[in-house]
N, CA and C atoms of all chains as a GROMACS GRO file, in nm:
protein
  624
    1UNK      N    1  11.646  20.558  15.435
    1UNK     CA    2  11.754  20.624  15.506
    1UNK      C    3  11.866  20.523  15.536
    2UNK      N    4  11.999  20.572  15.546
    2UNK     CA    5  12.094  20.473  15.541
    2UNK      C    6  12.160  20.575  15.646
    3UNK      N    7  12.239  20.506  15.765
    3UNK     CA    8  12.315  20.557  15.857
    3UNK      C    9  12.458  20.528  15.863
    4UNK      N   10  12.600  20.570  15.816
    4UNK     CA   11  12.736  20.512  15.819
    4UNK      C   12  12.788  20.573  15.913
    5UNK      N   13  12.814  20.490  16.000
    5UNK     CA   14  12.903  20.490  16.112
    5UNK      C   15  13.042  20.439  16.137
    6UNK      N   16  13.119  20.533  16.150
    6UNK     CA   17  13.288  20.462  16.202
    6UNK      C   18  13.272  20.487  16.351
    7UNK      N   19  13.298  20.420  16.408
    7UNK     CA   20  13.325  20.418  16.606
    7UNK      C   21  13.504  20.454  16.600
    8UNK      N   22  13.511  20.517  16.697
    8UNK     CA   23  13.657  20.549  16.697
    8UNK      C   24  13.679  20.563  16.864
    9UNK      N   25  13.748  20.507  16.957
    9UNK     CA   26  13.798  20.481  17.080
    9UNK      C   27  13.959  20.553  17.037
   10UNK      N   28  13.883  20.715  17.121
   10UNK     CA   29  13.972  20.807  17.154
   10UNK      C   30  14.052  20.834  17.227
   11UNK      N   31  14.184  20.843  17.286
   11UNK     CA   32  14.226  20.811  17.393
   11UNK      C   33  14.175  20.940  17.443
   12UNK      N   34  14.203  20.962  17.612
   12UNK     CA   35  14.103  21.058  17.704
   12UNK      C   36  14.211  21.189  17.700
   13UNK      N   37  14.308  21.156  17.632
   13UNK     CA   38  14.390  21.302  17.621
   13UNK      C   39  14.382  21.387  17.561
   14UNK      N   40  14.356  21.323  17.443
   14UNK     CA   41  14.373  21.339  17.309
   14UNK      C   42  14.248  21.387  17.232
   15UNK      N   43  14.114  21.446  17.322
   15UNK     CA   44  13.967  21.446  17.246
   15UNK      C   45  14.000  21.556  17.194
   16UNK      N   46  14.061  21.675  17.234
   16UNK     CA   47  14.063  21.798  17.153
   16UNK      C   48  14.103  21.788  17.021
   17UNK      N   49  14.257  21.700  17.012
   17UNK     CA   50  14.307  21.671  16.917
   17UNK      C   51  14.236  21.642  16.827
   18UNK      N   52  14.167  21.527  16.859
   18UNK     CA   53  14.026  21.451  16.790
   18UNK      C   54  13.918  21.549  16.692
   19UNK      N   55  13.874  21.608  16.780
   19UNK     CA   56  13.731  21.690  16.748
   19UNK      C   57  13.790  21.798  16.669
   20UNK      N   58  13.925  21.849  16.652
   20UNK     CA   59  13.999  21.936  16.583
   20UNK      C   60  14.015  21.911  16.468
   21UNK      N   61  14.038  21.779  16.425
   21UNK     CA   62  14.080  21.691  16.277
   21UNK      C   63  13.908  21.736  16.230
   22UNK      N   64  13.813  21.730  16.281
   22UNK     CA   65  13.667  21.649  16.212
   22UNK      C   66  13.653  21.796  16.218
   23UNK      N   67  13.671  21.928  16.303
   23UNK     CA   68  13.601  22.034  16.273
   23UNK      C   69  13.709  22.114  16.114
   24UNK      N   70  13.805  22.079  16.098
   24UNK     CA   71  13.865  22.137  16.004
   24UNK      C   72  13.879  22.069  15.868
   25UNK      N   73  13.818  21.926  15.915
   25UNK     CA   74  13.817  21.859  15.797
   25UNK      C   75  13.724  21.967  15.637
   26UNK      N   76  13.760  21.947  15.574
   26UNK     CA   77  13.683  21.984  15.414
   26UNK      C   78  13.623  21.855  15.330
   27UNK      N   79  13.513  21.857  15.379
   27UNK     CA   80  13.497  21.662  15.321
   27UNK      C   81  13.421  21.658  15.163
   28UNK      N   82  13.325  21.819  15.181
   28UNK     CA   83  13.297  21.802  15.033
   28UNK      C   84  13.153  21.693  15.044
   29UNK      N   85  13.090  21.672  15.202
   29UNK     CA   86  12.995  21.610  15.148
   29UNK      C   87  12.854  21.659  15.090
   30UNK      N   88  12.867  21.815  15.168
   30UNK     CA   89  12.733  21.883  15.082
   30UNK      C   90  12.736  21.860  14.957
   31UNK      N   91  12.813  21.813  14.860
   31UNK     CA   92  12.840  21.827  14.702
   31UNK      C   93  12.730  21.744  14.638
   32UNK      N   94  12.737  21.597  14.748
   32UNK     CA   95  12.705  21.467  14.737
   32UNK      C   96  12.582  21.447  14.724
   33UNK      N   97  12.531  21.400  14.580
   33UNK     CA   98  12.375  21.341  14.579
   33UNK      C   99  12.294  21.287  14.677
   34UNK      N  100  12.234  21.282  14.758
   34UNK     CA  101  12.168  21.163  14.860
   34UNK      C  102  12.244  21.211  15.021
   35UNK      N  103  12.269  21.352  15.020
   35UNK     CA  104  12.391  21.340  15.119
   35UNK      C  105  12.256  21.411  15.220
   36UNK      N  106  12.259  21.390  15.320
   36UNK     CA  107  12.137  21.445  15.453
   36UNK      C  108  12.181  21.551  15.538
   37UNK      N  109  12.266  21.436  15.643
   37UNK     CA  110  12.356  21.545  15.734
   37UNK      C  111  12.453  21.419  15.808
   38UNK      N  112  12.615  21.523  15.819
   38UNK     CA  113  12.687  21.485  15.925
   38UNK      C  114  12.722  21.505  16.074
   39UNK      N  115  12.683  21.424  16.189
   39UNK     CA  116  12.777  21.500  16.285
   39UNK      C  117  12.886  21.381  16.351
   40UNK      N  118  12.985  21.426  16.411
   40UNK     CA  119  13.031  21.395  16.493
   40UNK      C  120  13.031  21.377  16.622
   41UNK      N  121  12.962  21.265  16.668
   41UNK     CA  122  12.926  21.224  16.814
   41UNK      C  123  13.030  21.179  16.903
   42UNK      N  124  13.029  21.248  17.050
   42UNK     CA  125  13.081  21.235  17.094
   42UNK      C  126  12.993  21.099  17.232
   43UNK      N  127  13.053  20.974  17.242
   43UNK     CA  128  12.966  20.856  17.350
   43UNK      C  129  13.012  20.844  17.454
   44UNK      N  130  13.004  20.755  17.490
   44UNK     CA  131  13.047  20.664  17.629
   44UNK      C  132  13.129  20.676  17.663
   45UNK      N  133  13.215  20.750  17.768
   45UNK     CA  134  13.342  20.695  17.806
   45UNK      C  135  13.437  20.580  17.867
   46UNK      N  136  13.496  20.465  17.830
   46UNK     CA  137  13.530  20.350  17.904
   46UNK      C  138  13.642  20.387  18.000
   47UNK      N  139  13.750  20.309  18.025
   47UNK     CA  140  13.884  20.339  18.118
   47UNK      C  141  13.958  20.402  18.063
   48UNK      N  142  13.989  20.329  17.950
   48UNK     CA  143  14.102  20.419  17.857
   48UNK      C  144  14.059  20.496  17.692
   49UNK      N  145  13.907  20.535  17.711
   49UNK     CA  146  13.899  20.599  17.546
   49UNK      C  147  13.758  20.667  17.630
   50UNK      N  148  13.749  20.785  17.498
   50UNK     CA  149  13.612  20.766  17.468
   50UNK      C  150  13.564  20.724  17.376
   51UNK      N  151  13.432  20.667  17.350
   51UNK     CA  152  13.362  20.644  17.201
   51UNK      C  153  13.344  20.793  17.136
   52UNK      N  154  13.394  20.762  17.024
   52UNK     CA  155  13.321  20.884  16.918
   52UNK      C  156  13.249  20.797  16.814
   53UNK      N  157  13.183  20.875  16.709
   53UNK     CA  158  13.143  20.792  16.605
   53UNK      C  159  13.121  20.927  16.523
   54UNK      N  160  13.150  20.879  16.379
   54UNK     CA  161  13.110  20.992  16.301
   54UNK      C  162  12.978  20.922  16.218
   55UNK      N  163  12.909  21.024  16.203
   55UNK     CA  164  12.787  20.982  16.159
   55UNK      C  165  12.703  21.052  16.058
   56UNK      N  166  12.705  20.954  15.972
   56UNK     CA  167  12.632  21.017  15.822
   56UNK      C  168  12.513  20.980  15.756
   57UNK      N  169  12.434  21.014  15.745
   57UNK     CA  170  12.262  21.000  15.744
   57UNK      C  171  12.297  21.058  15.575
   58UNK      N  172  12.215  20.901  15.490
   58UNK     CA  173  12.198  20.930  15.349
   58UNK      C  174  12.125  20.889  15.310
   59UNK      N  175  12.036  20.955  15.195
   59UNK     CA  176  11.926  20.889  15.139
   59UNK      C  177  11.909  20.767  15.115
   60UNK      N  178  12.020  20.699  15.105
   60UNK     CA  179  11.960  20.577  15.027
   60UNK      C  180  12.147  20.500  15.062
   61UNK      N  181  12.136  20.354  15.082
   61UNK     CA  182  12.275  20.309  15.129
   61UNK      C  183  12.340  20.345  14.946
   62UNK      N  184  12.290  20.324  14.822
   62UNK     CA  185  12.357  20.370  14.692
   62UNK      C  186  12.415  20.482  14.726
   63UNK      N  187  12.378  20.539  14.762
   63UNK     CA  188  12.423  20.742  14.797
   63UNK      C  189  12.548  20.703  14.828
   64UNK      N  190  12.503  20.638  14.982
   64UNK     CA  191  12.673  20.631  15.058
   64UNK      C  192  12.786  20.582  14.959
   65UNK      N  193  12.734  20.477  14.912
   65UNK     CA  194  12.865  20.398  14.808
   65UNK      C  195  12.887  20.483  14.733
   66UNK      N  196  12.864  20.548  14.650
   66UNK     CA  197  12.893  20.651  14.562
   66UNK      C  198  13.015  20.734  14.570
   67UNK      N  199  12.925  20.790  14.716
   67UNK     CA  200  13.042  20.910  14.806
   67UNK      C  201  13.183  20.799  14.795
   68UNK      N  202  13.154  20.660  14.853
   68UNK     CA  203  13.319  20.616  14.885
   68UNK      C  204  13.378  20.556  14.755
   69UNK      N  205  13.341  20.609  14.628
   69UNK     CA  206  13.428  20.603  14.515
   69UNK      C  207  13.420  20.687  14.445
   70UNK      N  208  13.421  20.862  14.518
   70UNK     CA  209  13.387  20.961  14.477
   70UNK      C  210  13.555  21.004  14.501
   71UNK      N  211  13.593  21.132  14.411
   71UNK     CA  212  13.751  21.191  14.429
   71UNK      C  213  13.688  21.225  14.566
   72UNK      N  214  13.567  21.315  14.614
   72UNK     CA  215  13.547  21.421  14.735
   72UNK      C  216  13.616  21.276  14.850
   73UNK      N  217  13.581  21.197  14.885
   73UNK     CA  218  13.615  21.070  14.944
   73UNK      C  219  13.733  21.043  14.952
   74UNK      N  220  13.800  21.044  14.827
   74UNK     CA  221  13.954  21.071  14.835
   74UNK      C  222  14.041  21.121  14.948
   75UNK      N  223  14.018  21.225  14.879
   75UNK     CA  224  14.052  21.396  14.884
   75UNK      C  225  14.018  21.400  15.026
   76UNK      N  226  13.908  21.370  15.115
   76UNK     CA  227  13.875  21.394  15.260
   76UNK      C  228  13.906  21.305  15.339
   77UNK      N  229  14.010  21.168  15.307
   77UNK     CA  230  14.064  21.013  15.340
   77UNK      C  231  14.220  21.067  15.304
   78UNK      N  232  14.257  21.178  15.247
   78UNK     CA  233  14.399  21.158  15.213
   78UNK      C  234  14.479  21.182  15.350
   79UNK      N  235  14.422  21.264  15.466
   79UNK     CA  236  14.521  21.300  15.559
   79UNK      C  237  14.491  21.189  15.678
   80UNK      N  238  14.391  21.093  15.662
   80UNK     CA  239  14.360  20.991  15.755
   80UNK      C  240  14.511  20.950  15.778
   81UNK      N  241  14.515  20.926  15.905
   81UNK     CA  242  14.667  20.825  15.976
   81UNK      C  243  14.756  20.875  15.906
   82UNK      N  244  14.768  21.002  15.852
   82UNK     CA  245  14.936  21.010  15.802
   82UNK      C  246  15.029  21.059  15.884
   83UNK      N  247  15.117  21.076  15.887
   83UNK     CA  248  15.234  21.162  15.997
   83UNK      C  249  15.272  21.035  16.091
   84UNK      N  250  15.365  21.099  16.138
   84UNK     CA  251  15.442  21.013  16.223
   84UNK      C  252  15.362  21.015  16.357
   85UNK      N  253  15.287  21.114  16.390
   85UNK     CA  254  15.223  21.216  16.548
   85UNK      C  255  15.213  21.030  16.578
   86UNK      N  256  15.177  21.056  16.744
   86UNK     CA  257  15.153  20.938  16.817
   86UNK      C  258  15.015  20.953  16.755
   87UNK      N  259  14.910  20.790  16.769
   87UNK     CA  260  14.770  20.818  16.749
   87UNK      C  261  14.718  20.864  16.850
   88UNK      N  262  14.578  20.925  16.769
   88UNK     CA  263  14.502  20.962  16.902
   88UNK      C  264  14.408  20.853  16.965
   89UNK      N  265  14.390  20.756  16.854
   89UNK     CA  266  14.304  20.658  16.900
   89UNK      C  267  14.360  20.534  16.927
   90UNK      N  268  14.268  20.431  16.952
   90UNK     CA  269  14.344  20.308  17.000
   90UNK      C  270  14.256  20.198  16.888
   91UNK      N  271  14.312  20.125  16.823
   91UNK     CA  272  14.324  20.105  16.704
   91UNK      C  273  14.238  20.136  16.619
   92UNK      N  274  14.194  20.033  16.505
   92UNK     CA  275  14.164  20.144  16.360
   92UNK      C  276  13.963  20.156  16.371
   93UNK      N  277  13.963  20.232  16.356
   93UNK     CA  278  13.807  20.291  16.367
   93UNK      C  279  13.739  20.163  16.298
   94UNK      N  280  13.584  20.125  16.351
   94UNK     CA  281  13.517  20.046  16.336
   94UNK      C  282  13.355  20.077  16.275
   95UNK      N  283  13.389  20.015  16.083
   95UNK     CA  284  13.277  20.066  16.019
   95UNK      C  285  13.144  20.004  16.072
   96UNK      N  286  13.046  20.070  15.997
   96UNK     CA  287  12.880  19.995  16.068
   96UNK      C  288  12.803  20.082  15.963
   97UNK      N  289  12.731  19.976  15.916
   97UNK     CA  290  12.650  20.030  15.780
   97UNK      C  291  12.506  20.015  15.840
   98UNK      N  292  12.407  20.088  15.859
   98UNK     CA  293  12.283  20.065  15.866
   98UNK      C  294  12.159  20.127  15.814
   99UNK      N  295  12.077  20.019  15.778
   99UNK     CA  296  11.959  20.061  15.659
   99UNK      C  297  11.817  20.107  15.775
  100UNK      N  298  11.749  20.175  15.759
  100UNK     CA  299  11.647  20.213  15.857
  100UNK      C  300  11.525  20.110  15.826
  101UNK      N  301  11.459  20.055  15.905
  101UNK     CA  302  11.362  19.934  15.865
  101UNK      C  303  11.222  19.977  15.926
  102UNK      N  304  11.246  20.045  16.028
  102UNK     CA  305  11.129  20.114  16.086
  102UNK      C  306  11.114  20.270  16.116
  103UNK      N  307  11.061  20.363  16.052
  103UNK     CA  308  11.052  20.444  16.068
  103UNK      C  309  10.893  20.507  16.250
  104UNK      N  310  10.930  20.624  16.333
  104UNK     CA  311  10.782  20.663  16.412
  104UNK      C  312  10.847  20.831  16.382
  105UNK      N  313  12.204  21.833  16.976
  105UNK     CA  314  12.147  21.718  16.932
  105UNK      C  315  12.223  21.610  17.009
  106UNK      N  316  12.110  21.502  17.020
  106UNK     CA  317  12.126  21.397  17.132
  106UNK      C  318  12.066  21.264  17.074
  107UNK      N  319  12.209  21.130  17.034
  107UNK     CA  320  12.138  21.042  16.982
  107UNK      C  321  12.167  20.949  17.102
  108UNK      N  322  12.053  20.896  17.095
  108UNK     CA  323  12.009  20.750  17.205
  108UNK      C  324  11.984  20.605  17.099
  109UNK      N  325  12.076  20.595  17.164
  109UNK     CA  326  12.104  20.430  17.047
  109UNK      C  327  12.085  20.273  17.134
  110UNK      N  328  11.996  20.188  17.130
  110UNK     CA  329  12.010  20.065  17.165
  110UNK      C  330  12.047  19.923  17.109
  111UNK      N  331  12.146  19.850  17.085
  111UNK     CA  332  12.222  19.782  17.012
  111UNK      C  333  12.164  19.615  17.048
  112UNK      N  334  12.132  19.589  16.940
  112UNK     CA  335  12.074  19.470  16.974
  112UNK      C  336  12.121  19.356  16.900
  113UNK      N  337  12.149  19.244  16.963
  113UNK     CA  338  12.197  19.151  16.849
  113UNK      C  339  12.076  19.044  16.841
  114UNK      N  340  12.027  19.020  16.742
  114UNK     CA  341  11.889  18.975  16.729
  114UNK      C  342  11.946  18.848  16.644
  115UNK      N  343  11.862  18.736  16.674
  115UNK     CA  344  11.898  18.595  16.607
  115UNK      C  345  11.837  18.602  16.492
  116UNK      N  346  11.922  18.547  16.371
  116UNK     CA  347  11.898  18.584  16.262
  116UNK      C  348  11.781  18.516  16.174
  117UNK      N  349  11.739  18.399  16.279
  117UNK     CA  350  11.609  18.306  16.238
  117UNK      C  351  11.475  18.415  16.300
  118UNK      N  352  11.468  18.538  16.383
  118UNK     CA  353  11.416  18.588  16.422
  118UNK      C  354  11.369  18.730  16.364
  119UNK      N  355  11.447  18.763  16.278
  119UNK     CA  356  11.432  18.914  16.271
  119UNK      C  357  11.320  18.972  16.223
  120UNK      N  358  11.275  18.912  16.178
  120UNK     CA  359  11.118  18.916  16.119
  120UNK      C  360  11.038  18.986  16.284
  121UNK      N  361  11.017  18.869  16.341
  121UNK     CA  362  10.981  18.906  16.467
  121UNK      C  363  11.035  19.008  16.582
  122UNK      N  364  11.154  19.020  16.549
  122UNK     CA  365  11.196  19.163  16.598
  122UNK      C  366  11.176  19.319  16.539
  123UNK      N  367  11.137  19.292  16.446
  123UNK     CA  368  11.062  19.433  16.337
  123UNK      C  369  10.961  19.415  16.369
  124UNK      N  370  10.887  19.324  16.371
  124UNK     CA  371  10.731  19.364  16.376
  124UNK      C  372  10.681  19.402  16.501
  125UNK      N  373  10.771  19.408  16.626
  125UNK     CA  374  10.774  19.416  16.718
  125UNK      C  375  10.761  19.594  16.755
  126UNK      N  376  10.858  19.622  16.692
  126UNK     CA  377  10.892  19.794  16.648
  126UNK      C  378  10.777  19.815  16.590
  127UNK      N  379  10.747  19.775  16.482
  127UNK     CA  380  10.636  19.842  16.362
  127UNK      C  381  10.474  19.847  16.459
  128UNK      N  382  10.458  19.757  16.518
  128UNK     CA  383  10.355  19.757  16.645
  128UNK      C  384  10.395  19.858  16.730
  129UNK      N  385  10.420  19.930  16.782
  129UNK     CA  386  10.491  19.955  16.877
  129UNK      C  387  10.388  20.098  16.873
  130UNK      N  388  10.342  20.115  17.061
  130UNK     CA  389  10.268  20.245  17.014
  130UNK      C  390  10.372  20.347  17.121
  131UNK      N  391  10.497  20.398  17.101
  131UNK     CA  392  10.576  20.453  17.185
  131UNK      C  393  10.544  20.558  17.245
  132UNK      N  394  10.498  20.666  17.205
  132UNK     CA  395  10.424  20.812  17.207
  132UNK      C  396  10.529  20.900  17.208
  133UNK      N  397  10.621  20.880  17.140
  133UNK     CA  398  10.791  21.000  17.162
  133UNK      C  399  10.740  21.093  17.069
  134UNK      N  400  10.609  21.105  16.952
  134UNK     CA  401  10.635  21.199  16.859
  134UNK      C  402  10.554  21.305  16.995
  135UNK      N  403  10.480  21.277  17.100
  135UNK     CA  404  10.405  21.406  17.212
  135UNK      C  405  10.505  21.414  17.286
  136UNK      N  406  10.630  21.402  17.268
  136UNK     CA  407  10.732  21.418  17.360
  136UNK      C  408  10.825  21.573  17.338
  137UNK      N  409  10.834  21.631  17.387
  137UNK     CA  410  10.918  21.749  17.406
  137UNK      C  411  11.088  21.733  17.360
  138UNK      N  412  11.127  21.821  17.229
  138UNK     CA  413  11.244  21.775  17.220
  138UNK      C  414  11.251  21.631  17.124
  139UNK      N  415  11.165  21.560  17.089
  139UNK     CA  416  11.177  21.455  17.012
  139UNK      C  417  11.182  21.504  16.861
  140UNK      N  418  11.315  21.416  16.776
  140UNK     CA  419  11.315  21.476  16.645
  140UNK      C  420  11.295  21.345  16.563
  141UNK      N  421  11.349  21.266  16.577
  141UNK     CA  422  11.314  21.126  16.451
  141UNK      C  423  11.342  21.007  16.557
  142UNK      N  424  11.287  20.887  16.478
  142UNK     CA  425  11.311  20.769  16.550
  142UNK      C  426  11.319  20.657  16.424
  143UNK      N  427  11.464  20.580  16.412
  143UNK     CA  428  11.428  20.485  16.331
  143UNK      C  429  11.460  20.369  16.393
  144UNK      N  430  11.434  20.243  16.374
  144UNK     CA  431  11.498  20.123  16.380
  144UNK      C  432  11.590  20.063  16.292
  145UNK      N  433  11.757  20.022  16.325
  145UNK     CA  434  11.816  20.060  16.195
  145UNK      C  435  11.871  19.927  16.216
  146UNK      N  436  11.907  19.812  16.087
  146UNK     CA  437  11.945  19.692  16.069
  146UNK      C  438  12.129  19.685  16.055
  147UNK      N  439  12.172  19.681  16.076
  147UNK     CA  440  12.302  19.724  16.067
  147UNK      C  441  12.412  19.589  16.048
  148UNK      N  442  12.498  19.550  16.011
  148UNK     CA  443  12.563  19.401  15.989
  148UNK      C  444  12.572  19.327  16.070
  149UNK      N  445  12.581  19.181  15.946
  149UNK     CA  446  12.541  19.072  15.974
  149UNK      C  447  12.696  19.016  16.063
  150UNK      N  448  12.676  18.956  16.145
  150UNK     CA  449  12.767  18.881  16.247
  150UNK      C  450  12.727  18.714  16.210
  151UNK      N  451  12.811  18.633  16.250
  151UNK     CA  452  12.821  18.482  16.259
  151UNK      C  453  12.680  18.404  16.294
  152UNK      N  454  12.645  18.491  16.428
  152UNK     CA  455  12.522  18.431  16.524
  152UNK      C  456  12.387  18.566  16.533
  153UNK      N  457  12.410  18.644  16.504
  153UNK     CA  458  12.320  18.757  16.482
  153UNK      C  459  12.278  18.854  16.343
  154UNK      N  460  12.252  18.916  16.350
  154UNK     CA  461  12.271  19.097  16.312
  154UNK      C  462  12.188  19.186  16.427
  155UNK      N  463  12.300  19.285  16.373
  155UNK     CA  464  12.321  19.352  16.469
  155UNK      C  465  12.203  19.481  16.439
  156UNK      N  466  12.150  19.534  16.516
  156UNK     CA  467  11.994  19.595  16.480
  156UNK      C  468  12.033  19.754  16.586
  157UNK      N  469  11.954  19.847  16.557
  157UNK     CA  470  12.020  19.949  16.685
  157UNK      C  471  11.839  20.105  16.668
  158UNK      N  472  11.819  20.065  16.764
  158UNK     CA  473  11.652  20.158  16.790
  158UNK      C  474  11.793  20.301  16.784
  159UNK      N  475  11.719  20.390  16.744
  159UNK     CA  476  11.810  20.500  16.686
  159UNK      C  477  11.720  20.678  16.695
  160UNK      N  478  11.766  20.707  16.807
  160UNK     CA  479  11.659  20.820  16.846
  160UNK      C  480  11.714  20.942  16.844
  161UNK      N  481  11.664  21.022  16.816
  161UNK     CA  482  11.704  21.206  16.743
  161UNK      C  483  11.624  21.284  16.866
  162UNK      N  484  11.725  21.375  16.960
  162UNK     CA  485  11.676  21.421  17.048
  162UNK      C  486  11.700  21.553  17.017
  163UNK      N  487  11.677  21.715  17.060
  163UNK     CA  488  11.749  21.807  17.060
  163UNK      C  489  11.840  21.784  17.131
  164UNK      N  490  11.848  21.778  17.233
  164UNK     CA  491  11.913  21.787  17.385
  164UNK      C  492  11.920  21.650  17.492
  165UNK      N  493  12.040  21.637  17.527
  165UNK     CA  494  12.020  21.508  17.625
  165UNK      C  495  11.886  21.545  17.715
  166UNK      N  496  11.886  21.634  17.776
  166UNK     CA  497  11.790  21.688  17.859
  166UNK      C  498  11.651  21.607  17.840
  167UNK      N  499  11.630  21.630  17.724
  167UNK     CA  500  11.519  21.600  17.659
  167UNK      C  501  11.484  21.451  17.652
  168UNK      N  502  11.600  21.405  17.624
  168UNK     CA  503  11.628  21.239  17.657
  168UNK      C  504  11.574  21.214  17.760
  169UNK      N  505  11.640  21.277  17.870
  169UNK     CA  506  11.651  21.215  17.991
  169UNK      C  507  11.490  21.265  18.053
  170UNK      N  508  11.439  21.371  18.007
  170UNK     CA  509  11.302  21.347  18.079
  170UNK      C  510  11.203  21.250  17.991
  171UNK      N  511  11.199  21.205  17.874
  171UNK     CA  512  11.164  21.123  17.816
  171UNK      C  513  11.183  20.933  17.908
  172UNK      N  514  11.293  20.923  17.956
  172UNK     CA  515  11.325  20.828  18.020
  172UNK      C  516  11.177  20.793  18.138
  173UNK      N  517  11.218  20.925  18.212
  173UNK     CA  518  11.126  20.948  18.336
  173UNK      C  519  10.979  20.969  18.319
  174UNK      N  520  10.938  20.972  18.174
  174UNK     CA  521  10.738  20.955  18.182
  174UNK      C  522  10.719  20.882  18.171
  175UNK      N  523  10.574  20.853  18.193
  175UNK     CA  524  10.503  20.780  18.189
  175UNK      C  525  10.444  20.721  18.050
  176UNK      N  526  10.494  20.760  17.933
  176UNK     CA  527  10.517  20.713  17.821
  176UNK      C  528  10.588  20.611  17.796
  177UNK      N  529  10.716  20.652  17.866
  177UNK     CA  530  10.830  20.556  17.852
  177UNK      C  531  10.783  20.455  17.920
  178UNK      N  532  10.738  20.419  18.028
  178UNK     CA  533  10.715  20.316  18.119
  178UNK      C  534  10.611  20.260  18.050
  179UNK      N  535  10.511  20.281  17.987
  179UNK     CA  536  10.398  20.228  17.901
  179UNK      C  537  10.490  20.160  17.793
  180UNK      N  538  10.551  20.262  17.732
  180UNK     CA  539  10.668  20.216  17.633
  180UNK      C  540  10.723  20.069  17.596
  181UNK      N  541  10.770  20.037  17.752
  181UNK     CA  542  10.874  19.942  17.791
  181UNK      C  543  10.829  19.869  17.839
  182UNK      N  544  10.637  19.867  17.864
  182UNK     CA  545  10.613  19.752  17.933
  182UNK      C  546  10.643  19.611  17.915
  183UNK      N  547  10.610  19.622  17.776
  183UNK     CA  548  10.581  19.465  17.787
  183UNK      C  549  10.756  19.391  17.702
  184UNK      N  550  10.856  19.467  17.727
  184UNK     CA  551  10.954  19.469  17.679
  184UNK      C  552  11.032  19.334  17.757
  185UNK      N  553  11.130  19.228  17.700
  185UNK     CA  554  11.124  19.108  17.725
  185UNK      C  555  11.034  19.026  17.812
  186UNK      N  556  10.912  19.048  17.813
  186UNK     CA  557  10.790  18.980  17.864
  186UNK      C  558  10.746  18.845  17.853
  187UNK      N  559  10.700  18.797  17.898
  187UNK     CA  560  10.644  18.621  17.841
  187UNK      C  561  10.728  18.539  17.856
  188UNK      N  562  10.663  18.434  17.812
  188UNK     CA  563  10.747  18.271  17.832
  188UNK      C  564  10.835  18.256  17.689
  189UNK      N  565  10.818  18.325  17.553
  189UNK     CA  566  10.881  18.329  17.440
  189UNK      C  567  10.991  18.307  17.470
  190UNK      N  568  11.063  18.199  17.355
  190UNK     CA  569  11.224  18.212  17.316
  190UNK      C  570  11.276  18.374  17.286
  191UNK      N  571  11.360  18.410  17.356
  191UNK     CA  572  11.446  18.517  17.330
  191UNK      C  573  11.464  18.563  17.201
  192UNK      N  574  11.391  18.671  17.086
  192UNK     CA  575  11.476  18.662  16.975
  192UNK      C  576  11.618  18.756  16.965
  193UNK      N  577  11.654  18.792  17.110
  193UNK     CA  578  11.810  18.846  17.126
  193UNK      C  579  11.912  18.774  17.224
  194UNK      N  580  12.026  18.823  17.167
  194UNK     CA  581  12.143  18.687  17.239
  194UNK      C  582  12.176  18.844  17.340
  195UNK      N  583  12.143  18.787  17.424
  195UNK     CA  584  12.211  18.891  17.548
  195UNK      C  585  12.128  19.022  17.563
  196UNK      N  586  12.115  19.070  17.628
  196UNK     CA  587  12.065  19.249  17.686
  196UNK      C  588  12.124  19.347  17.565
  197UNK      N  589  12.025  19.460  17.529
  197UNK     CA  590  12.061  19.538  17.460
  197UNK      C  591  12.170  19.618  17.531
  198UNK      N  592  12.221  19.687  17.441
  198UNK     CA  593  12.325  19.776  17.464
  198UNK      C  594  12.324  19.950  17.474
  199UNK      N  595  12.291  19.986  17.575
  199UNK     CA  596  12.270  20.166  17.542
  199UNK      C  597  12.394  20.218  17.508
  200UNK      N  598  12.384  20.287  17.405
  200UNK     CA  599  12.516  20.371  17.418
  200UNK      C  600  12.449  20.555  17.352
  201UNK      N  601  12.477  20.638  17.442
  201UNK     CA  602  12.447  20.793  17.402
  201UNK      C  603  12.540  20.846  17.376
  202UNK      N  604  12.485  20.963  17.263
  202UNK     CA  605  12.590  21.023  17.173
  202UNK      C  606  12.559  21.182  17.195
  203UNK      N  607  12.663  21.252  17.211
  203UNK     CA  608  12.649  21.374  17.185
  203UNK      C  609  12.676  21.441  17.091
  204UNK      N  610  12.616  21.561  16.969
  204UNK     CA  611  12.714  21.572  16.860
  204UNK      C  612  12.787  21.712  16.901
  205UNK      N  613  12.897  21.682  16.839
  205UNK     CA  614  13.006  21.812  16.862
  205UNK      C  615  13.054  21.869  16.761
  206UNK      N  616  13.033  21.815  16.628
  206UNK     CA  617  13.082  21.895  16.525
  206UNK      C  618  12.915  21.840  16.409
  207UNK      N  619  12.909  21.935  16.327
  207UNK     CA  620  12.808  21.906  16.284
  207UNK      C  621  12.863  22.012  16.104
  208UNK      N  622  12.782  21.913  15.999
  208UNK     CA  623  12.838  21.986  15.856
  208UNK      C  624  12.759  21.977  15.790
   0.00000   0.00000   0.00000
């Protein structure tokens, strides 16, 4: 099992905004060989954000790489940060690759 | 769904001994109410660590949180930084809980 995580520090105004992009997104990952499941977690809140993290559970860390030189990857990365809109977050989301070593 | 994540930065002359630590481990979360998976997940390498994260699948925070409060857990956690041993982590783990809000 392979777990990919982006952390994203949301500003506290802005979560609707947030959770709006990820529920309308079309990402195309059911398509994906090795693909498990996605959700979007909502964490911790600090002073000025909350933690989110999006989170993708794949068979195997090959799977994941695949997906990120897949068009679906593209195609679901093309509307990332575009527009002028203020951000919603406070700077750029923070990847985290992890391989499962112990399974209970 | 409710993930409970503990973030550990484990010395990298150590990690051996921080898995086998897990792989021993008699937790009892699968007689737990609400418990869905548990992995231990290795996640990138840093300067002075890697970064490691116990990675738990709940239905419901709920479920979490009475998990916290048995007597499992406390058996659990006994012997958790115990002894005269060198530390194989630089600093206190890190809790961070996740709620999911969008799911695909």
């Amino acid at each position: 099992m392979f777990v990919a995580m982006n952390r994203f520090k949301v500003k506290k105004d802005r979560t609707a905004d947030f959770e709006a992009r990820w529920r309308n997104r079309d990402s195309h990952l059911k398509e994906m060989p090795g693909f498990t499941a996605f959700h979007l977690l909502k964490g911790p809140e600090a002073d000025d954000h909350i933690l989110y993290a999006s989170h993708t559970i794949w068979e195997t860390r090959e799977a994941f790489e695949a997906w990120t030189h897949s068009d679906a990857f593209r195609k679901a990365h093309a509307n990332a940060g575009s527009g002028n809109d203020e951000p919603v977050t406070i700077g750029p989301p923070q990847f985290e690759g992890f391989e499962s070593v112990v399974d209970a």
